[in-house]
N, C-alpha and C positions, 0 to 999 in steps of 0.2 A: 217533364221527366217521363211523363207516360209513353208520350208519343219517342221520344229517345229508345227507351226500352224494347217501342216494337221494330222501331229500325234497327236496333241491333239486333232483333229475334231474327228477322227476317235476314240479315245479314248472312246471320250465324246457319240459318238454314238453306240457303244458297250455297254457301259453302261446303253444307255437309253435302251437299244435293251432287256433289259432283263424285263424290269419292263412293256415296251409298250405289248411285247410278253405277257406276264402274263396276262396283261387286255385285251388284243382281245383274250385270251383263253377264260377267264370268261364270256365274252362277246358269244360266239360262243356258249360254253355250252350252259348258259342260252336261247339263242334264240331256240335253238334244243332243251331243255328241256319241254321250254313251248308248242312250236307247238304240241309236241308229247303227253305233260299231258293234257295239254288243249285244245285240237285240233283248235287251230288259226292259220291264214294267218302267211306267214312267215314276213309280215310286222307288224300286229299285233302285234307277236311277238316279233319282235326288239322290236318295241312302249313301250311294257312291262317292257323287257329287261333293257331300256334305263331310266325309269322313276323310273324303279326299283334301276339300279344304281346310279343313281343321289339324287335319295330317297325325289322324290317331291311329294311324295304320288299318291294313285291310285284315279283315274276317271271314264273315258269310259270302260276303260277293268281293269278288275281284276279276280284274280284267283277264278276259281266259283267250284274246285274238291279240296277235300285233299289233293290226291298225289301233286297238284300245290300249296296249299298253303306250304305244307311244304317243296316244290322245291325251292318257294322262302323265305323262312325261313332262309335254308342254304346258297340261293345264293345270300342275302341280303347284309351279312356278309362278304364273302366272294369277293364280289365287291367292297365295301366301301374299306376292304383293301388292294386290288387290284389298286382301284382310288389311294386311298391316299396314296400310293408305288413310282407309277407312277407322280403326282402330287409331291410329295417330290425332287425324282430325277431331275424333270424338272426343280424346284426352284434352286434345290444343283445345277446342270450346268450350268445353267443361273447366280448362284453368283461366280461361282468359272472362268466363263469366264471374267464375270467383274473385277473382281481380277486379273485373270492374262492376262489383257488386261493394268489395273493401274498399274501393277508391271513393263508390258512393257514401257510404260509412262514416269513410274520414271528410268527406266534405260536409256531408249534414254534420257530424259534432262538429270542424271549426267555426260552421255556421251559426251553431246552436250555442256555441261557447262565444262568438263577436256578437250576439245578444243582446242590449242592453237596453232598459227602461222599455223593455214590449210587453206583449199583453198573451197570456197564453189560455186558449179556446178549449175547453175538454168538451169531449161528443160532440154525436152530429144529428142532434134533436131536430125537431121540423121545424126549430127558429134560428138554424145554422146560418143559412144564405142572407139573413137580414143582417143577422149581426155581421159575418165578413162585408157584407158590403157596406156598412157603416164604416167601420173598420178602414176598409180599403179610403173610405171618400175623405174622412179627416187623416188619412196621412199615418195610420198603426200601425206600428210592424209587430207583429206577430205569430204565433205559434200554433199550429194545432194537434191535437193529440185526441187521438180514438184508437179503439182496438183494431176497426174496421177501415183500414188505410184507402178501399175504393171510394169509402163514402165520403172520405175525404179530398180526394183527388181531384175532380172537379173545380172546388175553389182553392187550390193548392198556388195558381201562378203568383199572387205575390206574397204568398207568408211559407212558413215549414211545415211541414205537414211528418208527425212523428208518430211512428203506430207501435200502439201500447198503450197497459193498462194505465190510464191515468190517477186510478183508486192508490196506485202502489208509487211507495215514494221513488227509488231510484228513476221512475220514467220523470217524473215531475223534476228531479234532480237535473237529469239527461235535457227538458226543455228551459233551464234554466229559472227555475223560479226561484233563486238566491240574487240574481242578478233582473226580476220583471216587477212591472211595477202594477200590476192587474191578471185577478185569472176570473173568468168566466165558464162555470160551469153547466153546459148543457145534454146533459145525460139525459138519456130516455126515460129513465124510473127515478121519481124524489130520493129513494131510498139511495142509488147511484152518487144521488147529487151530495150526499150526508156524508159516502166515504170520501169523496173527492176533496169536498171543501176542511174535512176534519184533517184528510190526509195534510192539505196544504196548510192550513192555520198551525200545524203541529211543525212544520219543515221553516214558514217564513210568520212572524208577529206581525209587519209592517205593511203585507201584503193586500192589496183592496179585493176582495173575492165577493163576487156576484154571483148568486144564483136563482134560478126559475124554482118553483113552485106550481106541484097544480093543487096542492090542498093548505086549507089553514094551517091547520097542526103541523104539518111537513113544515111548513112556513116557520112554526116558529124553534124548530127542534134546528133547523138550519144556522136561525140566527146566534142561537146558543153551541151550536159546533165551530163558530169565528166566521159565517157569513156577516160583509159589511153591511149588506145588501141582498135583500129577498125579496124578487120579483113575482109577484102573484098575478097569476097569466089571467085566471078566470075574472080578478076581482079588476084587473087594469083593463079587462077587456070589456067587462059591463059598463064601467067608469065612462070610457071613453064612447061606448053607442050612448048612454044615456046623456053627456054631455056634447054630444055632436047632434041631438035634439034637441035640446033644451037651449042651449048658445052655439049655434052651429059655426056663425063667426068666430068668435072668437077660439073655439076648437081647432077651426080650419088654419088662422092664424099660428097658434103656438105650435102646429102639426107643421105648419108650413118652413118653420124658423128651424124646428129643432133636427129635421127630417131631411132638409137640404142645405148640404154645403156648396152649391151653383149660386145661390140667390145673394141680394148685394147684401141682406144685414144675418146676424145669427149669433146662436147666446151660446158664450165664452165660459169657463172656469179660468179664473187667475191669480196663482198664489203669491201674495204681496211680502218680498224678502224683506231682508234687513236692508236698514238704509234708503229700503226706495222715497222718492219723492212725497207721497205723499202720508208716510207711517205716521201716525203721533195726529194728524190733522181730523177734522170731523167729512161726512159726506158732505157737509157744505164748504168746509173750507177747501176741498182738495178741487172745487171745482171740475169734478172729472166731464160733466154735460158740457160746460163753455170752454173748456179748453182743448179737451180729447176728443169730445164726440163722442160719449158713451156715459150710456147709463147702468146706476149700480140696481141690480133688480132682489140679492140676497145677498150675506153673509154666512159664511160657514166659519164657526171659531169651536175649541175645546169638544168637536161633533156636534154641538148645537147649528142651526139653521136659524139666521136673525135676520128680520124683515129690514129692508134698505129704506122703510117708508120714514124716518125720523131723521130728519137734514142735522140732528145733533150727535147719528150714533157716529163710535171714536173709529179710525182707523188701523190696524197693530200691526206689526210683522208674522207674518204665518197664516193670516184668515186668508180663506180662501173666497175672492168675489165671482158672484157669478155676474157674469156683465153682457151687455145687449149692446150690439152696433154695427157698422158697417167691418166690413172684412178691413179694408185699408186702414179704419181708424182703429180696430182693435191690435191689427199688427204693432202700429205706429206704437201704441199705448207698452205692450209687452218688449217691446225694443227699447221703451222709456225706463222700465223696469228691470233691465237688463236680461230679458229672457231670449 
C-alpha cells in the first residue's frame, strides 16, 4: 500500500510538472518581455506580468510603447491559458486523489467486514514484531489498529492495518470484533492497555483478550477489566533466564516446540466437539498415543487447566486438549474430528 501511494505521488507529480512548467515559462517570457519593451524594473515587471495574468486589469503601470502593448496582446492570451491548464490539472489531482483515497476506504471496510474468526492486534509496543510474526507463521489472519499508522505499516503485507484509536469503541467496531475470535493488546502504557481491554470486554463477552503488563497491580486491575489473560513481561522474563540456567535442556526444548512452526513436532490446542470419536472415553481408552500419534499433555475444561497425567481422566465435548506431535499426525487427528 505504501509503496502504491508513492507511485501515485510521483505520478501525480509528473503530471502536474508539465502544466506548472508551462506557466513559469510564460511567466519568465513575459517579465523579460516587458523589462526590455518597456524598459521597467525587473519587479515592475513581474507586477505587470502578474496583473496581467490574473487579468485584474492595469493601474500604476501599464504598457505606454506599441511593441508592449501588443507584447501583452499576445501574452494575455497565452497566460489565461497557461493558468487555466495548470488550474485544471491541480483540480483533476486533487479529485482523483480523493477518489482513490474513497476507493481505498471502501476496500479496507469490505475487507474488514469479510473478517471472520481473526485476531485484532492494538498498538505497536516493542513486542509488535514478535507477535506478527507468530501470527503470520501459524497461518492468523489478522488486524491491526494504532493511532500511528507508520508504525504500523511495516508489518502491514499480510494483515489490515487500521489507524485509530483502539481505546474507542466504533474503531474496535470498524476492525470487526463482533465477528474475532482474539484481541491482543499492546499499547505502550498499562494504563492504555485498561481502556483498550475494558473497551473490548464491554463491546464482546466471548472475546479471548490478552494483554501485557509491566507491573503487578497493572496486572491484576487488567484481569478484573475482562482480561483472559495477563501477560507479565518482567515476571516471564526472569522465569525464563532463571530456568534456562537451572534446566537449560529442557528450556531449550519447550522454546524450541512452542517457538517454531518449521520443526517436524509442535503443541497444538484442540477443541473436542460433539460427537467426536473419542467424547465419553478415558485418556486411556481413546488410545490417542497408539493410534494417532499424539500425546495429550493438558486439559482445559469449565477454565480450569487439568493435568493429562491420570490414564483415567474422562474425555467430554467442549474441553480443550492441548496435544504434542508431529505436524502430519496432528492434522490427520483434527480432520478426525472434523475440523
Amino acid at each position: 500500500a505504501d509503496e502504491a501511494r508513492r507511485a501515485v505521488g510521483d505520478r501525480y507529480a509528473r503530471r502536474l510538472g508539465v502544466p506548472l512548467g508551462l506557466f513559469l515559462l510564460v511567466v519568465a517570457v513575459s517579465v523579460t518581455g516587458f523589462r526590455h519593451l518597456e524598459g521597467l524594473s525587473w519587479l515592475d515587471s513581474l507586477w505587470l506580468t502578474m496583473i496581467t495574468i490574473l487579468t485584474v486589469g492595469y493601474g500604476d503601470i501599464v504598457p505606454d510603447t506599441d511593441p508592449g502593448r501588443l507584447f501583452a496582446m499576445v501574452m494575455i492570451p497565452l497566460s489565461i491559458l497557461a493558468l487555466t491548464y495548470l488550474a485544471g490539472e491541480w483540480i483533476s489531482t486533487l479529485l482523483e486523489i480523493n477518489l482513490l483515497e474513497t476507493r481505498e476506504r471502501k476496500l479496507r471496510k469490505k475487507m474488514l467486514d469479510n473478517c471472520r474468526d481473526h485476531i485484532i492486534q492494538c498498538g505497536a509496543g516493542p513486542m509488535l514484531e514478535e507477535v506478527i510474526h507468530k501470527l503470520r507463521e501459524e497461518g492468523a489472519e489478522f488486524v491491526m489498529v494504532d493511532r500511528d499508522r507508520q508504525a504500523l505499516e511495516p508489518f502491514g503485507s499480510d494483515g489490515m492495518i487500521l489507524a485509530g484509536d483502539p481505546t474507542e469503541e466504533h474503531v474496535l467496531e470498524e476492525a470487526g470484533i463482533f465477528r474475532a475470535r482474539g484481541l491482543i493488546s499492546l499499547m505502550s502504557d498499562d494504563a492504555e492497555n485498561l481502556l483498550v481491554i475494558f473497551t473490548a470486554r464491554g463491546l464482546s463477552e466471548k472475546l479471548n483478550i490478552v494483554s501485557l503488563a509491566a507491573k503487578e497491580e497493572t496486572a491484576r486491575k487488567l484481569k478484573k477489566a475482562g482480561a483472559d489473560k495477563v501477560i507479565h513481561v518482567n515476571r516471564i522474563g526472569g522465569y525464563r533466564a532463571a530456568m534456562s540456567v537451572l534446566r537449560p535442556a529442557t528450556t531449550e526444548f519447550v522454546e524450541a516446540v512452542l517457538t517454531s512452526t518449521g520443526r517436524e513436532v509442535r503443541v497444538e490446542e484442540v477443541v473436542l466437539p460433539e460427537g467426536s470419536p473419542v467424547e465419553g472415553l478415558t485418556l486411556k481408552d481413546s488410545m490417542l498415543r497408539e493410534n494417532h500419534g499424539i500425546s495429550v499433555l493438558a486439559l482445559k475444561r469449565d477454565g480450569r487447566v487439568i493435568s493429562a497425567s491420570k490414564p483415567s481422566q474422562d474425555l467430554r465435548a467442549g474441553d480443550t486438549l492441548v496435544v504434542f506431535g508431529s505436524h502430519a499426525r496432528l492434522d490427520q487427528f483434527k480432520i478426525l474430528l472434523g475440523k
